[in-house]
Gaussian input, Z-matrix of N, CA and C with variables (Angstrom, degrees):
# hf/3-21g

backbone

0 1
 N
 C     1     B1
 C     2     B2     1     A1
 N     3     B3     2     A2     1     D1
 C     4     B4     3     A3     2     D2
 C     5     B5     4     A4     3     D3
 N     6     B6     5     A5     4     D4
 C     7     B7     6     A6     5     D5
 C     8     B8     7     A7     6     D6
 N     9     B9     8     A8     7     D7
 C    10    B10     9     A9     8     D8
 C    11    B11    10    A10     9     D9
 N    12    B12    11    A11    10    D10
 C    13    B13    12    A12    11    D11
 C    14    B14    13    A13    12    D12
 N    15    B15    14    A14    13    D13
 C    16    B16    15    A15    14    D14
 C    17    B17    16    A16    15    D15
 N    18    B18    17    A17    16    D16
 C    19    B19    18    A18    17    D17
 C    20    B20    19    A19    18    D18
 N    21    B21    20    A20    19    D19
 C    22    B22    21    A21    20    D20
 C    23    B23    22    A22    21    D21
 N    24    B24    23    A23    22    D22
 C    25    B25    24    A24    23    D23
 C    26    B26    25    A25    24    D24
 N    27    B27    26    A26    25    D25
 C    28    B28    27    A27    26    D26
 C    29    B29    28    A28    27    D27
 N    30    B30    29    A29    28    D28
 C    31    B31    30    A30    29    D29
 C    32    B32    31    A31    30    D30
 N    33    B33    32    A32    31    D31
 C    34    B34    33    A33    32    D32
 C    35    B35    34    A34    33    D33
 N    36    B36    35    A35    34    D34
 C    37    B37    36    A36    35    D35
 C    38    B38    37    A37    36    D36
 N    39    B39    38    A38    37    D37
 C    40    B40    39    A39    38    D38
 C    41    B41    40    A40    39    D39
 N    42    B42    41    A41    40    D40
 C    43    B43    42    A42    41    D41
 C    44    B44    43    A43    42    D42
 N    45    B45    44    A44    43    D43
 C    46    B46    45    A45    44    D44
 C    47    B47    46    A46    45    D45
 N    48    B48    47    A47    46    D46
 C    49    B49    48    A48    47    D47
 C    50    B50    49    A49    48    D48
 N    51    B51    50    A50    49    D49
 C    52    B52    51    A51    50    D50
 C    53    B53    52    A52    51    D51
 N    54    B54    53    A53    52    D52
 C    55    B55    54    A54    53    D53
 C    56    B56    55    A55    54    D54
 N    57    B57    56    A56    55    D55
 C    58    B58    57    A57    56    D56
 C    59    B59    58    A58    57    D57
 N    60    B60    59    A59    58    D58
 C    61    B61    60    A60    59    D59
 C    62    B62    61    A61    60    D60
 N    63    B63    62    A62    61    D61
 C    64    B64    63    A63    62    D62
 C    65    B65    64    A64    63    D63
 N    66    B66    65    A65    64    D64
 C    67    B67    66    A66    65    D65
 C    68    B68    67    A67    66    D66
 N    69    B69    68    A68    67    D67
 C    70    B70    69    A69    68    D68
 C    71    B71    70    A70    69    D69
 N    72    B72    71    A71    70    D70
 C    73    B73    72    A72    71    D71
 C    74    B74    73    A73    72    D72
 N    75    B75    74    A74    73    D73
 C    76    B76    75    A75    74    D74
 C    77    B77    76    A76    75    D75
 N    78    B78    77    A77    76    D76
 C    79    B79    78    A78    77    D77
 C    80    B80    79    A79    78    D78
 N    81    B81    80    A80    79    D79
 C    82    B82    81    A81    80    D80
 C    83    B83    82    A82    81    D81
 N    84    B84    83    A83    82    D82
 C    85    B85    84    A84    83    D83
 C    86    B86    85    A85    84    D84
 N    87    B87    86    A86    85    D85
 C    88    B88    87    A87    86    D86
 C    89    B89    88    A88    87    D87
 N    90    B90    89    A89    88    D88
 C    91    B91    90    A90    89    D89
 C    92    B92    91    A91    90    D90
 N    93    B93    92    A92    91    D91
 C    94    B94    93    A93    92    D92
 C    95    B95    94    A94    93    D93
 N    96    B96    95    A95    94    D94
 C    97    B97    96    A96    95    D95
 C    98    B98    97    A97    96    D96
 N    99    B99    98    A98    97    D97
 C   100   B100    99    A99    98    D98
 C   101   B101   100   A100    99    D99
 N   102   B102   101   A101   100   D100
 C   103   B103   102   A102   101   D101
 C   104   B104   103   A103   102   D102
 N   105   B105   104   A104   103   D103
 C   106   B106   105   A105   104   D104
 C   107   B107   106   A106   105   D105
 N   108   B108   107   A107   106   D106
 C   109   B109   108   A108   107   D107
 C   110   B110   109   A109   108   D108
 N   111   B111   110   A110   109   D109
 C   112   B112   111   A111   110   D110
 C   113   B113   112   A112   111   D111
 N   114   B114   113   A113   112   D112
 C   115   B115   114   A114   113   D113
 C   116   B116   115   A115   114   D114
 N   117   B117   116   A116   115   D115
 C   118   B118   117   A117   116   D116
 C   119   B119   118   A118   117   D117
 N   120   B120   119   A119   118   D118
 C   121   B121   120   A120   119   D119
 C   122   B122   121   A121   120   D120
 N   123   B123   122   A122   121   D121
 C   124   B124   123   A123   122   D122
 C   125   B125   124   A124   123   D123
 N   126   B126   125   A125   124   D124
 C   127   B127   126   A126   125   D125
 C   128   B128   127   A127   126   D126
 N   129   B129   128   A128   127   D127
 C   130   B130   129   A129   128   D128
 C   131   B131   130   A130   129   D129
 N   132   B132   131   A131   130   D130
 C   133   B133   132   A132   131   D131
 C   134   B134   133   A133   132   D132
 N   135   B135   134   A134   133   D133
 C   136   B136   135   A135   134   D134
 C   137   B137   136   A136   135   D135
 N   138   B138   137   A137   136   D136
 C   139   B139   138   A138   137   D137
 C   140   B140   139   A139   138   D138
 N   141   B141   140   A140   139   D139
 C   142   B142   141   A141   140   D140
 C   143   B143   142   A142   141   D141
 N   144   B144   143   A143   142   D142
 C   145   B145   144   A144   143   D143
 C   146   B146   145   A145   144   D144
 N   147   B147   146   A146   145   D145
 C   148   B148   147   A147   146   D146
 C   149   B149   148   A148   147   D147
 N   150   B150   149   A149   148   D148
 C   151   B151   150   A150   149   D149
 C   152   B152   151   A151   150   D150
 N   153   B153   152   A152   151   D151
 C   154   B154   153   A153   152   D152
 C   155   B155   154   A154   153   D153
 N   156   B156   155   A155   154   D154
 C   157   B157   156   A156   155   D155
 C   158   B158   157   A157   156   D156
 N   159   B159   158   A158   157   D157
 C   160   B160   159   A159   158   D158
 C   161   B161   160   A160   159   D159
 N   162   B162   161   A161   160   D160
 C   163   B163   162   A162   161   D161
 C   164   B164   163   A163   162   D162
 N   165   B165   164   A164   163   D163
 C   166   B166   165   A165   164   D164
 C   167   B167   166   A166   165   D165
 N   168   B168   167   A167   166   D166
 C   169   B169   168   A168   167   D167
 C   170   B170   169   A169   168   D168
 N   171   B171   170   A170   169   D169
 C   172   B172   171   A171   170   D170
 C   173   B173   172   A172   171   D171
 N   174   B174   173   A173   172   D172
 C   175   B175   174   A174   173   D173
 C   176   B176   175   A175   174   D174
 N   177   B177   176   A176   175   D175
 C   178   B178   177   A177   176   D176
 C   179   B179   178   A178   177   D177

   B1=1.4407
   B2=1.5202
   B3=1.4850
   B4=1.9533
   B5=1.6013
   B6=1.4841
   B7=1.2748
   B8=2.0649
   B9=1.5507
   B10=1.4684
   B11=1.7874
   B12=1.6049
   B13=1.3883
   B14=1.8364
   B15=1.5113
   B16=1.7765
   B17=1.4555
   B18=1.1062
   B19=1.4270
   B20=1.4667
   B21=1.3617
   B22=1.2032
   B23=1.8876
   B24=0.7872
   B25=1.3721
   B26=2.0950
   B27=1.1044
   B28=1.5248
   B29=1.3117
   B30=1.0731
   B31=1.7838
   B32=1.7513
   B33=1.9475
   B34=1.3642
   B35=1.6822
   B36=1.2525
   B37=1.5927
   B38=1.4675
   B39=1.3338
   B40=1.7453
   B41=1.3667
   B42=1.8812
   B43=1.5217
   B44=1.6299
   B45=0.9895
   B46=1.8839
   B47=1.4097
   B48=1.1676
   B49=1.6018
   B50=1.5097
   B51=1.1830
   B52=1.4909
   B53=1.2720
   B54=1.2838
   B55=1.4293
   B56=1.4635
   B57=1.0214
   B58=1.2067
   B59=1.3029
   B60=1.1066
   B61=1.8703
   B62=1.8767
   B63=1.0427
   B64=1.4310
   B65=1.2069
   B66=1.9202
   B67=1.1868
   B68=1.3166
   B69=1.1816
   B70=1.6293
   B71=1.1311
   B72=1.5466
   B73=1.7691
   B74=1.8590
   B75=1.3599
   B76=1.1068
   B77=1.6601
   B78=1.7388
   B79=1.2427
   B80=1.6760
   B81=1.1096
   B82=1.6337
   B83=1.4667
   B84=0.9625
   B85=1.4818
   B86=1.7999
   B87=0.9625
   B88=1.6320
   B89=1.8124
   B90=1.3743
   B91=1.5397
   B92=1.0394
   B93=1.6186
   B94=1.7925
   B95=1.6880
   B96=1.2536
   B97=1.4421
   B98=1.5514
   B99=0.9302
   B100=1.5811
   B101=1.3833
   B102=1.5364
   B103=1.7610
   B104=1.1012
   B105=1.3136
   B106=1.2492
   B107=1.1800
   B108=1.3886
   B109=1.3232
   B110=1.5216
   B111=1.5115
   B112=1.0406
   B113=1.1893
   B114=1.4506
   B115=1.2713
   B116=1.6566
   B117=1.3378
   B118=1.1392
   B119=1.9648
   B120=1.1520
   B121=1.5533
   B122=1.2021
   B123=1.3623
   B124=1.4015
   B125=1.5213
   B126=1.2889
   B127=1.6188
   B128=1.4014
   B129=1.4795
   B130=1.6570
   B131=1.1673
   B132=0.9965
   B133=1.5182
   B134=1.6793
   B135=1.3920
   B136=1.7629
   B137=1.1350
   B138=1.6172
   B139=1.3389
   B140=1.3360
   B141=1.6511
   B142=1.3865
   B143=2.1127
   B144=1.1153
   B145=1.9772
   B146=1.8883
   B147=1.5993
   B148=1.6455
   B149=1.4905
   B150=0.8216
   B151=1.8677
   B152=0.7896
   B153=1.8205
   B154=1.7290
   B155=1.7607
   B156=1.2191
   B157=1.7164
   B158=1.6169
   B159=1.8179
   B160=1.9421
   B161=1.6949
   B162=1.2665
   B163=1.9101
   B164=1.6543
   B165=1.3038
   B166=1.1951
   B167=1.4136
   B168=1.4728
   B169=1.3832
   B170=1.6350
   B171=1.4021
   B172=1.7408
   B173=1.2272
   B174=1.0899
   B175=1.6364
   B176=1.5850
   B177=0.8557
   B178=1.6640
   B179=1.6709
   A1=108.26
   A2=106.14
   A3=105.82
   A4=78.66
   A5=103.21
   A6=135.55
   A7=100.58
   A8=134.96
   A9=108.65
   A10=96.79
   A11=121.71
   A12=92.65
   A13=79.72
   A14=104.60
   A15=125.89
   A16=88.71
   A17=105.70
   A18=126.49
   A19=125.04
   A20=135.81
   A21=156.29
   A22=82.87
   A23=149.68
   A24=135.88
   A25=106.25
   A26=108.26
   A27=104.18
   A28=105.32
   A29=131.24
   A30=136.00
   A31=89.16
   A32=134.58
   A33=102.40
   A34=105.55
   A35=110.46
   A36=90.70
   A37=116.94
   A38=107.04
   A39=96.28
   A40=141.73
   A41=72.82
   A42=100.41
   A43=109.29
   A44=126.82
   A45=118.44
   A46=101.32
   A47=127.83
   A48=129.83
   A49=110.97
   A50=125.09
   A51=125.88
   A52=119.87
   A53=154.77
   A54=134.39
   A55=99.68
   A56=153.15
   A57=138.17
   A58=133.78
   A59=117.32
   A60=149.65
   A61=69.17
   A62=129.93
   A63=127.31
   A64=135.58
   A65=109.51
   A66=132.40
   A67=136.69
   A68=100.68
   A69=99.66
   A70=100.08
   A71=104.25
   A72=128.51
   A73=107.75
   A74=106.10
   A75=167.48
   A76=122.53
   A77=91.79
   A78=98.08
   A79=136.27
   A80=122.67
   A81=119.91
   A82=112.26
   A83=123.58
   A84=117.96
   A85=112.51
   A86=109.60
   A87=100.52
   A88=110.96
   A89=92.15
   A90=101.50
   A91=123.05
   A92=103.05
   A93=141.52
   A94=88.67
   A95=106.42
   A96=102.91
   A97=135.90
   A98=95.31
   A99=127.11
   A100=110.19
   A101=104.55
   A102=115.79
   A103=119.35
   A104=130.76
   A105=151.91
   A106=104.85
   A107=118.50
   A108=137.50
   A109=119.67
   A110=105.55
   A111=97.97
   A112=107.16
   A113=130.06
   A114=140.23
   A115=140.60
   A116=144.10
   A117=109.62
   A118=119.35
   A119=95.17
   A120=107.99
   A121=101.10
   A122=129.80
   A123=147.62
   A124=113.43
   A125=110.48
   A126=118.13
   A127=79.21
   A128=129.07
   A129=120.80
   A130=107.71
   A131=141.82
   A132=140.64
   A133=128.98
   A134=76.14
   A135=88.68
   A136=120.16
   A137=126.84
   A138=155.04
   A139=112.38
   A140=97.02
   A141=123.47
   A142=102.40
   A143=78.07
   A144=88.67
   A145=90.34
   A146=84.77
   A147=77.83
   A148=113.76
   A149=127.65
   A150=123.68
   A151=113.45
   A152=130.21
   A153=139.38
   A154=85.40
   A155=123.32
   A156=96.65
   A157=122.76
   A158=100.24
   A159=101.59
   A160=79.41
   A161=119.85
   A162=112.21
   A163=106.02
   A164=121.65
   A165=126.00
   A166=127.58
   A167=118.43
   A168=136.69
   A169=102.20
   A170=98.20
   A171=116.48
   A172=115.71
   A173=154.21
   A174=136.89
   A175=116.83
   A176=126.01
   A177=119.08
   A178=106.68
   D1=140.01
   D2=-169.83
   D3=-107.91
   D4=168.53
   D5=173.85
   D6=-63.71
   D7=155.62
   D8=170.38
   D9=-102.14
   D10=31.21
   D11=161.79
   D12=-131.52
   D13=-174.25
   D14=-157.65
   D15=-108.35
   D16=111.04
   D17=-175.63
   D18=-150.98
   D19=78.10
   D20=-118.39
   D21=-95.91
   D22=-61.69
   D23=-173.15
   D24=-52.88
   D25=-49.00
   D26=-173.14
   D27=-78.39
   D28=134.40
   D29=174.78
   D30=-121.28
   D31=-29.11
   D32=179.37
   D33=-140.87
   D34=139.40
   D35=-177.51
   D36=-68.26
   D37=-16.36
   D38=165.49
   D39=-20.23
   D40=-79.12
   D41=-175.47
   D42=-86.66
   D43=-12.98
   D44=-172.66
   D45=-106.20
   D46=-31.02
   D47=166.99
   D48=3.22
   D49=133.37
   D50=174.18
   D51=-71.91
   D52=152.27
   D53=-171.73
   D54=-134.80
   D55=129.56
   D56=124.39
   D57=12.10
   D58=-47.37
   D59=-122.89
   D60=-118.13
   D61=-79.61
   D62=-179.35
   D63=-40.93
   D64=12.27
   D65=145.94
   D66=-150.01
   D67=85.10
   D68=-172.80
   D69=-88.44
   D70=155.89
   D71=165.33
   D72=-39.95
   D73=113.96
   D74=24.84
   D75=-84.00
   D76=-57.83
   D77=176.60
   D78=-33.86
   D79=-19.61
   D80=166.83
   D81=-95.06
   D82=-38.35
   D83=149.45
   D84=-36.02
   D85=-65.37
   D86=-170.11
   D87=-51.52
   D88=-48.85
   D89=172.57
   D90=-16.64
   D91=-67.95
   D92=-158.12
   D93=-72.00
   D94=-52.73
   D95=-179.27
   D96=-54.94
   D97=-32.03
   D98=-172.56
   D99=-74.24
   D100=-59.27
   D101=156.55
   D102=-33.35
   D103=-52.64
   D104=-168.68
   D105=-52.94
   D106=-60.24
   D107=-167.09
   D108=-71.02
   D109=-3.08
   D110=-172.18
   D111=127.73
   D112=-70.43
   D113=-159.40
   D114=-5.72
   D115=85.31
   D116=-153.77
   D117=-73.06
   D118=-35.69
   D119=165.49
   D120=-27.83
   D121=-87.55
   D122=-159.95
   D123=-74.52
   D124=17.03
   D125=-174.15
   D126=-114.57
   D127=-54.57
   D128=-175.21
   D129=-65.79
   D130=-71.72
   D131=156.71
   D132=6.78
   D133=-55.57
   D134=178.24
   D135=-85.35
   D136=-20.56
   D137=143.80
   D138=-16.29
   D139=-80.20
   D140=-168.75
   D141=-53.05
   D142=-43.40
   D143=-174.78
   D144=-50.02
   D145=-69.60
   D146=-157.61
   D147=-55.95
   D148=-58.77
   D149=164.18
   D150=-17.08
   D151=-56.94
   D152=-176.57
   D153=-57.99
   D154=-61.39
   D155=-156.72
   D156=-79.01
   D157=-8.83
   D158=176.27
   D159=-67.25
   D160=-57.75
   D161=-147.18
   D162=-66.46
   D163=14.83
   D164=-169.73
   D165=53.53
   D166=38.10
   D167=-153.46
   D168=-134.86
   D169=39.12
   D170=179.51
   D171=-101.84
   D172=107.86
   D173=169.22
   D174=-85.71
   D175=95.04
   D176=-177.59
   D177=-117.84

């Protein structure tokens, strides 16, 4: 099964699925923070999240 948008890092929604669990308190805080700041890392990052949850490819 492919992802339904073109997204060259995910090849399955299985396995790349966003999790929740892949940010616990602290760690999503820093994220958010980091974004903030500028960050480009954490600007894709946060990207990828939000995209995973419009395409319904969120696990929470």
């Amino acid at each position: 099964m492919t992802p339904a948008y073109n997204d060259p890092y995910h090849s399955s929604i299985d396995l790349y699925m966003s999790r929740i669990e892949d940010y616990p308190y602290p760690s999503g805080l820093h994220l958010l923070t980091q974004w903030q700041a500028g960050d480009d890392e954490a600007r894709k990052e946060m990207t990828q999240v939000f995209d995973d949850a419009i395409a319904g490819y969120f696990d929470a």
